[in-house]
C-alpha positions as CSV (number, residue, x, y, z in Angstrom):
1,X,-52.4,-27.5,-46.1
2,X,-54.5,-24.4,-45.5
3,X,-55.0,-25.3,-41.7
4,X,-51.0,-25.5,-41.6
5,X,-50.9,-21.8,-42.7
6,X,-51.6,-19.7,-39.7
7,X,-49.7,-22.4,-37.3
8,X,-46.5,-21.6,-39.7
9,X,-46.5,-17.7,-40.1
10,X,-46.7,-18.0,-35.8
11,X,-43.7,-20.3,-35.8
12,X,-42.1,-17.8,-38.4
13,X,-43.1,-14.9,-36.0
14,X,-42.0,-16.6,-32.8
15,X,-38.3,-17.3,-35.1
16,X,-38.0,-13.5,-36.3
17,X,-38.7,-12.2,-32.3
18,X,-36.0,-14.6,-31.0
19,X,-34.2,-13.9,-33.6
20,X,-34.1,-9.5,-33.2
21,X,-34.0,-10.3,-29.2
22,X,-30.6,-12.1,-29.5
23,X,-29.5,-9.6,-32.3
24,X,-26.0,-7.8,-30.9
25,X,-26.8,-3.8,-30.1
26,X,-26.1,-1.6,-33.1
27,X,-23.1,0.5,-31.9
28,X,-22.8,3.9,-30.3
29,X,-21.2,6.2,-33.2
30,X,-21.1,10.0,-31.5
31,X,-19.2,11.1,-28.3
32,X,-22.4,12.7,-27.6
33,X,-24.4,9.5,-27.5
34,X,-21.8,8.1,-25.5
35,X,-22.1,10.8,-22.9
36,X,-25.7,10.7,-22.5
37,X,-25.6,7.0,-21.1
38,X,-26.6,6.6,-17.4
39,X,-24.6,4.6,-15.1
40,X,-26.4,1.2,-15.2
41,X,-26.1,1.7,-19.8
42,X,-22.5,2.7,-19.3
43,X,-21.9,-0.8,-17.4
44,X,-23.2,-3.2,-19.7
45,X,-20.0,-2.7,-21.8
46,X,-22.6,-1.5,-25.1
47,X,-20.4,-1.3,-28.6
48,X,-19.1,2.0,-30.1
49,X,-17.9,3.0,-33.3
50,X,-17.2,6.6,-33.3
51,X,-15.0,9.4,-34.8
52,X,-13.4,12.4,-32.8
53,X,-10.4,14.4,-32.4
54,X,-7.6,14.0,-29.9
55,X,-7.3,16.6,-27.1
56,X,-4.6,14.5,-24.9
57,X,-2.7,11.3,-25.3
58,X,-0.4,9.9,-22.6
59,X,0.6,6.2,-24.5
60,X,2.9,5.0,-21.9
61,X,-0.6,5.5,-19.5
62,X,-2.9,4.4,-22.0
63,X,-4.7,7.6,-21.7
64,X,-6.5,9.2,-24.3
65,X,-9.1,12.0,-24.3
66,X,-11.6,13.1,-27.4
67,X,-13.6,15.3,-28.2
68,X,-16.1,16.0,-30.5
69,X,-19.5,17.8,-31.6
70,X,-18.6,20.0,-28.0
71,X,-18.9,16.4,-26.3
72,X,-15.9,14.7,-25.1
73,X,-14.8,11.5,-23.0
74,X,-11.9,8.9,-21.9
75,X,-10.7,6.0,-23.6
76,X,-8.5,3.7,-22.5
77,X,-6.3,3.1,-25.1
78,X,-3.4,0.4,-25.9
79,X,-2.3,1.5,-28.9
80,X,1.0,1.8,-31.0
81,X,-0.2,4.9,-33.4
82,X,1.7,8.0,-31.7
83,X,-1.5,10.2,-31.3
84,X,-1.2,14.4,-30.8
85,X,-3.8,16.6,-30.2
86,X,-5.6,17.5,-33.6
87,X,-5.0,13.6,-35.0
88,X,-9.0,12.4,-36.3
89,X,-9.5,8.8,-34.9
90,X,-11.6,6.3,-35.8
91,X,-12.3,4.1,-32.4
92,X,-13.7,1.0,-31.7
93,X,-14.6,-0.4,-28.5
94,X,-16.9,-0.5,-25.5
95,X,-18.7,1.4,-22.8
96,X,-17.6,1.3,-19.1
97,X,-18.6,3.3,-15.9
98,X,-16.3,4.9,-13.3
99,X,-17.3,9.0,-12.7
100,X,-18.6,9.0,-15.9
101,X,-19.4,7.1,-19.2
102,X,-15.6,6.3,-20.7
103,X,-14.7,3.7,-23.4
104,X,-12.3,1.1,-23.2
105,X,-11.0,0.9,-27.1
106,X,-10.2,-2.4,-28.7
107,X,-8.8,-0.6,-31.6
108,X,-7.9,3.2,-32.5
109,X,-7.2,3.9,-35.7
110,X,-5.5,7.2,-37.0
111,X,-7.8,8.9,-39.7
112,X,-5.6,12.3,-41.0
113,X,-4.2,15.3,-38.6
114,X,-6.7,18.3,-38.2
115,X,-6.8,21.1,-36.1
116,X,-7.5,20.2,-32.4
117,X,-10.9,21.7,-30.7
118,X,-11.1,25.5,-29.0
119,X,-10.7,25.1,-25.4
120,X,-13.4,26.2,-23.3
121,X,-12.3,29.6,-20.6
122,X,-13.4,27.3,-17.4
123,X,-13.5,28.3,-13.5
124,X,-12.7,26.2,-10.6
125,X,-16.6,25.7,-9.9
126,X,-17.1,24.7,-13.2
127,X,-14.3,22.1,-12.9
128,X,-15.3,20.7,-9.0
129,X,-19.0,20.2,-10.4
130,X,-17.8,18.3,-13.3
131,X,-19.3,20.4,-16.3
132,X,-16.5,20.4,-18.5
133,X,-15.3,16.9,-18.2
134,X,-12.8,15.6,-20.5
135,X,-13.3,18.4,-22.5
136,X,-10.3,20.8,-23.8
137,X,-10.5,23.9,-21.5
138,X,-8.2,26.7,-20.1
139,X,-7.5,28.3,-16.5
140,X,-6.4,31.5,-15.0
141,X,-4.4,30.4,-11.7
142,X,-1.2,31.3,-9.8
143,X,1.7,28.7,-9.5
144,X,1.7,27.2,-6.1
145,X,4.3,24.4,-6.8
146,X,6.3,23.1,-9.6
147,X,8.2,19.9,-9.1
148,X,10.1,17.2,-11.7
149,X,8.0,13.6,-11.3
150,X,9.5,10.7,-12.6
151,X,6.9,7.6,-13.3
152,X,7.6,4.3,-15.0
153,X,5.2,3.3,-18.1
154,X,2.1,1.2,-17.0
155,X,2.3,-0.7,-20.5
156,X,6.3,-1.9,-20.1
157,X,7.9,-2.0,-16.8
158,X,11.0,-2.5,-18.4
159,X,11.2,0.8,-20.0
160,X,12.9,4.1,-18.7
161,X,11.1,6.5,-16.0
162,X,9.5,8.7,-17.6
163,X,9.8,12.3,-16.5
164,X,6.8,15.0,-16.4
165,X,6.0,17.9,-14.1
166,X,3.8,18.4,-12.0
167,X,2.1,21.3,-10.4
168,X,-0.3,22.9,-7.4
169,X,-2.4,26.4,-9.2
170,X,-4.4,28.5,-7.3
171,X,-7.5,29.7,-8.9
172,X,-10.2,32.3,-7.5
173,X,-12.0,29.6,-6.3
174,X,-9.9,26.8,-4.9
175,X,-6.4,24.8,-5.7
176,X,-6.1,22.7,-9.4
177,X,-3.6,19.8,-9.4
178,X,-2.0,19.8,-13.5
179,X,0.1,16.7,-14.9
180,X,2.3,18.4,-17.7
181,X,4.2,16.2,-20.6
182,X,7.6,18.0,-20.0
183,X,10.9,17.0,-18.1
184,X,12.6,20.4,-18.4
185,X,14.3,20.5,-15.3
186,X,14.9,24.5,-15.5
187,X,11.0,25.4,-15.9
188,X,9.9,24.3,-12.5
189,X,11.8,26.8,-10.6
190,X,10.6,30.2,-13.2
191,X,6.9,29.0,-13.1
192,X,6.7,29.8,-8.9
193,X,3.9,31.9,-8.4
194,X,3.4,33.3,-12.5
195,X,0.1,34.3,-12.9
196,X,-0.5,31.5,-16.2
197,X,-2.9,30.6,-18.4
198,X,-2.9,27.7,-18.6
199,X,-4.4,25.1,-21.3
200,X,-5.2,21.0,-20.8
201,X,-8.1,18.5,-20.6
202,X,-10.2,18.6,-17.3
203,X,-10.0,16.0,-15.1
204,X,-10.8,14.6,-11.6
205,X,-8.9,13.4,-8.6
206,X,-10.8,10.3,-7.1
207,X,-10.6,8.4,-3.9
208,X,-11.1,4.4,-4.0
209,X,-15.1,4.9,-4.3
210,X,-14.6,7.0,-7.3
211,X,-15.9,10.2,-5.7
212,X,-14.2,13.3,-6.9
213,X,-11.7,14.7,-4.2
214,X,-9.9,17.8,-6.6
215,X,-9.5,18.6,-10.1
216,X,-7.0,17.4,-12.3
217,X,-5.9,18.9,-15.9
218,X,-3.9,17.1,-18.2
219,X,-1.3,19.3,-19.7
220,X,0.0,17.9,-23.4
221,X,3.2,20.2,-22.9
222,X,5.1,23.0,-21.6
223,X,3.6,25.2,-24.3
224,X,0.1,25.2,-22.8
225,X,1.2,27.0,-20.0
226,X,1.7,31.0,-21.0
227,X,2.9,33.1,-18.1
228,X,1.2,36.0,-18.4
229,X,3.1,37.8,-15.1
230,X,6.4,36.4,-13.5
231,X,6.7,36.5,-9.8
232,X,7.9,39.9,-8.3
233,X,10.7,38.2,-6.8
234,X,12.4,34.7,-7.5
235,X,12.1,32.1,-4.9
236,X,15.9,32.1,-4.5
237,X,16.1,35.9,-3.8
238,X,13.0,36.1,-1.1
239,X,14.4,37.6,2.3
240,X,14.9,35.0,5.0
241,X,12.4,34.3,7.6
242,X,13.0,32.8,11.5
243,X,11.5,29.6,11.6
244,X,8.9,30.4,14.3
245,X,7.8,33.4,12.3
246,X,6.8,31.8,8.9
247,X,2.8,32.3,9.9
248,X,3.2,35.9,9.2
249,X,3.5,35.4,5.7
250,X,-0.2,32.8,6.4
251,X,-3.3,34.2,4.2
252,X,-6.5,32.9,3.3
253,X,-9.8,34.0,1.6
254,X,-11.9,31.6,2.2
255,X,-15.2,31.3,0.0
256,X,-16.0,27.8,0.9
257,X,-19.8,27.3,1.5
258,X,-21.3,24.8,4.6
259,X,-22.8,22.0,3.4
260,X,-25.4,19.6,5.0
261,X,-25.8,15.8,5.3
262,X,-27.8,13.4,6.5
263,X,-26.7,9.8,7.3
264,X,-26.3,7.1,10.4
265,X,-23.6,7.3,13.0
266,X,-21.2,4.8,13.1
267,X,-18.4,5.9,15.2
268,X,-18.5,9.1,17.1
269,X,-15.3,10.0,19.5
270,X,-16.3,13.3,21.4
271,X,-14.8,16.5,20.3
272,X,-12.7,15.0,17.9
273,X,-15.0,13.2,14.9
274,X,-17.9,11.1,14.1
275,X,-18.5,9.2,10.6
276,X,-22.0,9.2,9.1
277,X,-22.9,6.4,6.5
278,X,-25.7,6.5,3.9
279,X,-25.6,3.2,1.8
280,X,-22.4,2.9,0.0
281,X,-21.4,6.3,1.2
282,X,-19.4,7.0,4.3
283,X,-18.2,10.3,5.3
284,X,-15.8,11.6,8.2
285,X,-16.9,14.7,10.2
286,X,-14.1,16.7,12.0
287,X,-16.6,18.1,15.3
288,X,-15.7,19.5,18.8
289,X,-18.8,18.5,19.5
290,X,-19.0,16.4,22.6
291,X,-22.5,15.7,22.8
292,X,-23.6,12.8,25.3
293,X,-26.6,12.5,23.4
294,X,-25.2,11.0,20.4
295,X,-25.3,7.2,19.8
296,X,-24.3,5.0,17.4
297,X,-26.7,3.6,15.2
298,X,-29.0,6.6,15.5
299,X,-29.7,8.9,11.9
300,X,-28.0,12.3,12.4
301,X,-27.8,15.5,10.5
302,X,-24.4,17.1,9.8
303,X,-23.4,20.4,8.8
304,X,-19.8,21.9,8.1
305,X,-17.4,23.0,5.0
306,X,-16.2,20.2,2.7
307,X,-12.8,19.5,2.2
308,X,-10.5,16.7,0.7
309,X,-7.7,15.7,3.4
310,X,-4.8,13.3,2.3
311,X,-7.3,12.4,-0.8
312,X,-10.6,11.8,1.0
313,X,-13.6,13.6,1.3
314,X,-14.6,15.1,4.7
315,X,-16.6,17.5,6.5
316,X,-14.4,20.1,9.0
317,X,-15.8,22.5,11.8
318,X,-18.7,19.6,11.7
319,X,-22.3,20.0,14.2
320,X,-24.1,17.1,14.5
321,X,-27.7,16.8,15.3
322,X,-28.8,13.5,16.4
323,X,-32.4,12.4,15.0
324,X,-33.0,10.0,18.0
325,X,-34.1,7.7,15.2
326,X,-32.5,4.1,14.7
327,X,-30.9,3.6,11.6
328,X,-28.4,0.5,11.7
329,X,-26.1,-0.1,9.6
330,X,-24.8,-4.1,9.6
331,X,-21.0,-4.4,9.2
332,X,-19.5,-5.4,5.1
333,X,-17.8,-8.5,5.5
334,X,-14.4,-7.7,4.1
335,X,-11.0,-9.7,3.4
336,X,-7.5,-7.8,3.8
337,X,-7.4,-7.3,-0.2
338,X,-11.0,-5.8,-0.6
339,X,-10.3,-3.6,2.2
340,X,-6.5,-3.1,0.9
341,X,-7.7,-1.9,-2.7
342,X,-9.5,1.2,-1.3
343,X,-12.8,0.6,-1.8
344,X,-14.1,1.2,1.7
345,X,-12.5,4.7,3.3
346,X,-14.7,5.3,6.8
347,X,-16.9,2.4,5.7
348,X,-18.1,0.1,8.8
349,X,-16.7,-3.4,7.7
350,X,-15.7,-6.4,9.7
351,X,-12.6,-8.6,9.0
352,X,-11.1,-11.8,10.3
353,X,-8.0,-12.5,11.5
354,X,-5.5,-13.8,13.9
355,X,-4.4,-11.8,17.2
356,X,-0.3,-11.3,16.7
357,X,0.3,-9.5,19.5
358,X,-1.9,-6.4,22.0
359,X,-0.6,-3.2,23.4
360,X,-1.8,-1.0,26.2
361,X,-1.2,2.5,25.5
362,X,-2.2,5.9,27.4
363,X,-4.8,7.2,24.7
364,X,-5.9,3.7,23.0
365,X,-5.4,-0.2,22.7
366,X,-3.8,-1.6,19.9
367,X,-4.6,-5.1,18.5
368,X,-1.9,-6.4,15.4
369,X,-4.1,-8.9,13.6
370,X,-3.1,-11.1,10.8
371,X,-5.2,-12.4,7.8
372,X,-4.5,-13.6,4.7
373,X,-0.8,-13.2,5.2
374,X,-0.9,-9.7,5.9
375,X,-0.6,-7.1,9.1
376,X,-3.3,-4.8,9.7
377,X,-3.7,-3.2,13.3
378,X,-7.5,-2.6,15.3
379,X,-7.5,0.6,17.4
380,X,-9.9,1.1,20.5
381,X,-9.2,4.7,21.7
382,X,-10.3,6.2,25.0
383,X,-9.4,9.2,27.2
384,X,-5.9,9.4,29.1
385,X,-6.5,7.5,32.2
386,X,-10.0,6.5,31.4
387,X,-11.7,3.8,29.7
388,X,-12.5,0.0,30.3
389,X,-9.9,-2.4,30.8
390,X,-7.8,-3.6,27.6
391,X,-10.2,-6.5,26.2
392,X,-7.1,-9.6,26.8
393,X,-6.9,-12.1,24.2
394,X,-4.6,-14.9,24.1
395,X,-1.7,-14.6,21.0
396,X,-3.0,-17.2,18.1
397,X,-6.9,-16.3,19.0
398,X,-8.8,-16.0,15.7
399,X,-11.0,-13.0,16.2
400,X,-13.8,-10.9,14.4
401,X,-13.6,-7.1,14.6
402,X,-15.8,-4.1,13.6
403,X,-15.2,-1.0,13.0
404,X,-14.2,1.9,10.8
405,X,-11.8,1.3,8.0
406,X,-9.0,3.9,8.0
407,X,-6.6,4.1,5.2
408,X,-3.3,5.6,4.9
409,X,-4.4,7.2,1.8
410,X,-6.3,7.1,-1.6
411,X,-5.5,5.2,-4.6
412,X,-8.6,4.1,-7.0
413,X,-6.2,2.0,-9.5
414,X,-6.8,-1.0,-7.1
415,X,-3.2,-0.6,-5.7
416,X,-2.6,-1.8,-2.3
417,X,-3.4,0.6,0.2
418,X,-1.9,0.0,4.3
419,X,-5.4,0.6,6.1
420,X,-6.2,-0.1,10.3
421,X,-9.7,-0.6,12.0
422,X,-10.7,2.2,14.4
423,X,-13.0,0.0,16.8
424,X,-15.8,1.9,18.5
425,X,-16.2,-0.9,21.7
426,X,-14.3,-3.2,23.4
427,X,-17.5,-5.4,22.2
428,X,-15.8,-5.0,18.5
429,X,-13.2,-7.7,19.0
430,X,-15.0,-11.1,19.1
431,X,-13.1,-14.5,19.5
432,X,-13.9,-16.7,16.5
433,X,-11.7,-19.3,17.7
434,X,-9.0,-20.1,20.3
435,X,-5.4,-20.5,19.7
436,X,-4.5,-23.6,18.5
437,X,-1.9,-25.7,20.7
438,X,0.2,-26.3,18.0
439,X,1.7,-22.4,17.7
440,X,4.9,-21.2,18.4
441,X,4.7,-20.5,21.8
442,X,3.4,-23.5,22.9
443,X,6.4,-25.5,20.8
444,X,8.7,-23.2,22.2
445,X,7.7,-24.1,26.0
446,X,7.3,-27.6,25.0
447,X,10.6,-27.9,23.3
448,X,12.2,-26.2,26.7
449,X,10.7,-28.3,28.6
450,X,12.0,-31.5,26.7
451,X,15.6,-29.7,26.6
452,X,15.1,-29.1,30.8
453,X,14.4,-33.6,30.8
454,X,17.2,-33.8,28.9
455,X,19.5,-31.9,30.8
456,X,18.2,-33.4,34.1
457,X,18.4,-36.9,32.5
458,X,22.1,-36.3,31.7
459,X,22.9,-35.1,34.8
460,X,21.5,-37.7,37.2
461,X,22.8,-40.1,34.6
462,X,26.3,-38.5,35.2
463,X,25.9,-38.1,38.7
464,X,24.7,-42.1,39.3
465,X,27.5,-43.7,37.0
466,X,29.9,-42.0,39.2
467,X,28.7,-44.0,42.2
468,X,28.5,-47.0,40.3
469,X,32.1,-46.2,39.6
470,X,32.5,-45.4,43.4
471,X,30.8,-48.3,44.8
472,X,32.7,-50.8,41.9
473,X,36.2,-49.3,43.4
474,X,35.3,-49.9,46.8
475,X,34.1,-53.3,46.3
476,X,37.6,-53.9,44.6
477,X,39.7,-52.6,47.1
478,X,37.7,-55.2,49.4
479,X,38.1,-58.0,47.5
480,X,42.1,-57.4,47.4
């Protein structure tokens, strides 16, 4: 019995670290905590049991910010409870990653009303680098634009639009895009260029990769924004100006700072743009550099002031050094709906599909391509008059093409986005397959030339029962 001893307090230890292994995480319980999390933690969807304060709650959205402890985050919320700022929260629920660390919230549960948090006085640089994010905070800006949005609730399609306004600020810095919770159709117009302060939860505007293209604040209502100086002169009353002289009125005081990159060229069209690509990250570089030198494939450094055009990130008044060093970068494989979802803006990807039709034009070809049901067109550009000869592929061909995805614009909420291939070779477009015989053009021809027998059939059949008819009357009139 005493040799059995040591063998069972091993199995017993072996139990108890199998057991603790297997043992669920204890729950996250501060904002804080929450916060802290890297990427890879935030993605393992870890459990969180926390208390904080509402700063913003959008229900028909499902968007909900806290804060608490001077920590704050996101939750995706569907809940009933009619949250306002100030309401104490009990939430349950689990970790994700997008920007930042956010929680999607199994249940939220509506502790007593309190007093919601001091917003934090926050600049535009503090906002662009992210420092306040999803915390409470207030602005000094200008009114740019104030316009009535009407949106329909993500939870039931069924419901009314729901109205809100939203509006363009100018800050010292750079330009603030702000939802507000407030269909008043008359403020709009009185809120044109007020110097306001203005009071909401700090957000970000993100392309399909999740990279921060603006800032966004989330206003709860029309309150939150006090005018602290009307505009000189109402919109309505402003003298009027000729058409072709509205750039006298143009200013700008521009503060923006060149940046510089490093990454490997995969498209470069000279003196108009070239797109760099470092792993998962692809950026477009407006240049009027037309440098012989530069070749795809090569590593490249770029320099040049960073702006967000039609919601994606790119690089304008770009130079471009080439490193003479290869650096290639193999295509992603890509179907219409990964491409469609916005996940790959300037990406190099290749796609499959089915040639619909080709088009010669004066500054590019144009292939329409078909996969997966949908229409997507491949562009191969090339200077007026100059260039190889259009790459001709029979209608029906099942193709492979490379290239650059475009996109019409940015939408991260995995909605479908129209996007084209810029191709960067005639060498891009690679037939997979021929066209089958059995398409439509083929039927088509085959079923005019079976109408054409027809036709000839019936005629000579016509045309020889009438000399049987002939003949049969002569031999008749003989036989009489």
């Amino acid at each position: 019995m005493k040799k059995l001893i040591p063998l069972i307090a091993i199995i017993f230890g072996w139990t108890s670290a199998v057991w603790g292994a297997t043992e669920a995480p204890v729950p996250l319980t501060t904002v804080k905590a929450i916060r802290a999390l890297s990427y890879a933690e935030a993605s393992k969807a870890l459990p969180v049991a926390f208390e904080a304060t509402v700063t913003y709650y959008r229900g028909y959205e499902n968007t909900l910010f806290v804060e608490d402890g001077g920590a704050a985050t996101y939750v995706s919320a569907d809940t009933d409870a009619k949250l306002v700022p100030g309401d104490r929260v009990l939430v349950h629920g689990r970790t994700q990653s997008g920007f930042g660390p956010y929680v999607t919230g199994d249940t939220v549960t509506l502790l007593h009303h309190g007093d919601a948090p001091k917003p934090v006085p926050a600049t535009f640089d503090e906002l662009i680098r992210g420092q306040y994010d999803c915390m409470l905070v207030t602005v000094h800006a200008i009114v740019r634009s104030a316009d009535l949005e009407r949106r329909s609730s993500l939870r039931d399609a069924s419901l009314p639009m729901i109205t809100s306004t939203r509006m363009e600020l100018l800050t010292e810095s750079g330009n603030i895009e702000a939802y507000i919770d407030s269909g008043d159709a008359n403020a709009p117009e009185s809120l044109l260029d007020a110097e306001v302060e203005i009071t909401g939860v700090a957000g970000g505007v993100f392309d399909g990769k999740m990279q921060q293209t603006g800032v966004l604040l989330h206003v709860s209502c029309l309150a939150n924004v006090k005018v602290l100086k009307s505009a000189a002169v109402g919109s309505r009353s402003l003298p009027v100006t000729p058409m072709d002289r509205v750039l006298t009125g143009y200013r700008v005081h521009d503060l923006t700072q060149r940046v510089r990159v490093h990454g490997t060229i995969t498209y470069y069209q000279p003196g108009q743009a070239v797109v760099l690509q470092s792993g998962s990250k692809s950026l477009w570089i407006a240049t009027k550099t037309s440098n012989s030198d530069l070749r795809i494939n090569d590593g490249a450094d770029a320099t040049g002031f960073p702006d967000a055009h039609s919601g994606f990130l790119t690089l304008i008044n770009g130079e471009i050094w080439d490193n003479n060093i290869s650096e290639n970068v193999p295509p992603a494989p890509a179907t219409w709906k990964q491409l469609a979802s916005s996940g790959h803006p300037f990406d190099l990807v290749s796609i499959e599909g089915n040639v619909v039709t080709e088009v010669r034009e004066t500054l590019q070809d144009e292939y329409v391509l078909s996969s997966d049901g949908q229409l997507f067109t491949a562009f191969l550009g090339h200077l007026k008059g100059v260039g190889p000869s259009m790459k001709q592929i029979p209608p029906g061909s099942r193709v492979r093409v490379t290239g650059i995805c475009i996109l019409e614009n940015s939408n991260p909420f995995n909605s479908q986005v129209p996007f084209n291939i810029l191709l960067r070779t005639p060498g891009d477009i690679v037939i997979v397959a021929k066209p089958s015989m059995l398409n439509i053009r083929n039927l088509i021809i085959l079923l005019s030339v079976m109408l054409l027998a027809v036709i000839s059939v019936s005629v000579w059949g016509a045309v020889l029962n009438r000399k049987v008819y002939r003949q049969t009357g002569t031999l008749e009139h003989f036989s009489k």
